[in-house]
C-alpha positions as CSV (number, residue, x, y, z in Angstrom):
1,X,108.9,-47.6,-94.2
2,X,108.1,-51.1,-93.7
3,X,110.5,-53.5,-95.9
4,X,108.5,-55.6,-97.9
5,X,111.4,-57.5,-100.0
6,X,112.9,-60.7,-99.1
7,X,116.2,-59.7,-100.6
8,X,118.7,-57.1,-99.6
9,X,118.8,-53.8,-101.4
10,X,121.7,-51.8,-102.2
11,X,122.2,-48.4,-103.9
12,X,123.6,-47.5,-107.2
13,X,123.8,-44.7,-109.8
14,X,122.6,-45.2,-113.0
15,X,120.9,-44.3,-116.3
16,X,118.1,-46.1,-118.1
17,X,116.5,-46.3,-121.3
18,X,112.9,-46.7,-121.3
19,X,110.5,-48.6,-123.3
20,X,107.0,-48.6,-122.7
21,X,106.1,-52.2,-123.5
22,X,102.4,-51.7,-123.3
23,X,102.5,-48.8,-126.4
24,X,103.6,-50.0,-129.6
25,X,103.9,-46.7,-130.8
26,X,106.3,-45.9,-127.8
27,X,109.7,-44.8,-128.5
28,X,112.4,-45.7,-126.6
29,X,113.7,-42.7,-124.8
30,X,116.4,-42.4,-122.1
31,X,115.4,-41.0,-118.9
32,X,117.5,-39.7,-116.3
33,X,116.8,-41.1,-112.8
34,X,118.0,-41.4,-109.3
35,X,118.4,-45.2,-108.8
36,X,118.0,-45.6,-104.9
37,X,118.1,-49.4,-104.8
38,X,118.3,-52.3,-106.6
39,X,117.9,-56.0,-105.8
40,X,117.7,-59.3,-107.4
41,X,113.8,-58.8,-107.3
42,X,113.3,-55.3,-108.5
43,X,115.0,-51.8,-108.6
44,X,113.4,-48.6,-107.1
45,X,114.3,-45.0,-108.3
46,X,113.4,-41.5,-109.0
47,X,112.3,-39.9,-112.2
48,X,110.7,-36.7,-113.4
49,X,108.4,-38.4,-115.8
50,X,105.4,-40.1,-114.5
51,X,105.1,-43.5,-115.6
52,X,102.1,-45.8,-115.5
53,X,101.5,-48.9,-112.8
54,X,101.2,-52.3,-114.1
55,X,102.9,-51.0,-117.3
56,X,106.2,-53.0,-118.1
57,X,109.4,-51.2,-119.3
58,X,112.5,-52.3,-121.8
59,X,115.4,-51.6,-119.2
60,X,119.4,-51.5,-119.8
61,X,120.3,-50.9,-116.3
62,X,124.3,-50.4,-116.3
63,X,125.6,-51.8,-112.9
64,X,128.6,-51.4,-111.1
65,X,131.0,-53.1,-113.0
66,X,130.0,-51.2,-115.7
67,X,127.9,-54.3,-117.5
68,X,124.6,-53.7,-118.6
69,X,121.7,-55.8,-117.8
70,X,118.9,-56.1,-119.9
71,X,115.6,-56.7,-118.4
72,X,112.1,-55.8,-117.7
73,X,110.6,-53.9,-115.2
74,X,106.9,-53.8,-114.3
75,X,105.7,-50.5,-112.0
76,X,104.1,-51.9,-108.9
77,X,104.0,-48.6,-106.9
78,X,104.4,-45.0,-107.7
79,X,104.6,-42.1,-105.6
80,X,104.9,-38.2,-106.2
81,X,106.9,-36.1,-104.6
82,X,106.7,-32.1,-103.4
83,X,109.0,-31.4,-106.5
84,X,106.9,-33.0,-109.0
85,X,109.3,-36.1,-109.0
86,X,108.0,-39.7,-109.5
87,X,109.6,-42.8,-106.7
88,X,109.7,-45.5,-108.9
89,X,108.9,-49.0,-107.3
90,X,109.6,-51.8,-109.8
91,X,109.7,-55.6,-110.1
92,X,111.9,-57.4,-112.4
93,X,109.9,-59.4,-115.2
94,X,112.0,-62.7,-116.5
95,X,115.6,-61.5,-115.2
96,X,117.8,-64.2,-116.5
97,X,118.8,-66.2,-113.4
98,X,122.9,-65.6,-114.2
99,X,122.1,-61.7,-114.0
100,X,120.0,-61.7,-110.7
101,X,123.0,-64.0,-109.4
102,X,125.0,-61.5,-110.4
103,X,122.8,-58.8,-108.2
104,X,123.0,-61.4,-105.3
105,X,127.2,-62.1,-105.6
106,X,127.9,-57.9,-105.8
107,X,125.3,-57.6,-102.3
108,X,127.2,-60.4,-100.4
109,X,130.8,-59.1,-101.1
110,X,129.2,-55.4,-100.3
111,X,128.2,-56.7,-97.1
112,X,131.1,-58.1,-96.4
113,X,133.5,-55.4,-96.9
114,X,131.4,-53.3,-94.3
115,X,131.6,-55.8,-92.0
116,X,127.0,-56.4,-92.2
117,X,127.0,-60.2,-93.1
118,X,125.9,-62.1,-90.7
């Protein structure tokens, strides 16, 4: 796969509730997914429930120091998988700047404990 992102990505395991922000008559609903990276700029996973592209979602994304960040996430690519699973790519919509410093701080002391910065 060709990396498209300008910022590094890094893996975590998490939950999310999802909104729907493009139904009004959407309830929120808490999904169980596979989160296989996150960056500053968006956060890509795995669900089993289709969701739509272009449609924006009401996230609390709990991250590894066990804070949750609240944000939105618009679907920019979706693909299906052999076992009817759904990979998730997502942008972040309006992510506070403290919280996608946050994202950014956690990555560079990551990278430096294995020894990757440059």
């Amino acid at each position: 796969m060709v990396e498209k992102r300008g910022s590094m990505r890094m893996s975590l395991s998490a939950r999310l509730l999802i909104k729907n922000m493009n139904d009004g008559s959407a309830k929120e609903e808490e999904v169980v997914i596979e989160v296989l990276d996150v960056s500053k700029t968006g956060v890509g996973f795995i669900c089993d429930i289709p969701l739509s592209i272009g449609a924006v979602y009401e996230t609390f994304l709990q991250i590894w120091t066990d804070d949750v960040i609240h944000a939105f996430l618009k679907v920019v690519r979706i693909e299906q998988t052999e076992e009817e699973r759904y990979v998730c790519g997502t942008i972040f919509i309006g992510l506070p700047e403290m919280n996608a410093k946050r994202i950014e701080v956690y990555d560079l002391l990551r990278r430096m404990e294995d020894g990757s910065l440059k």
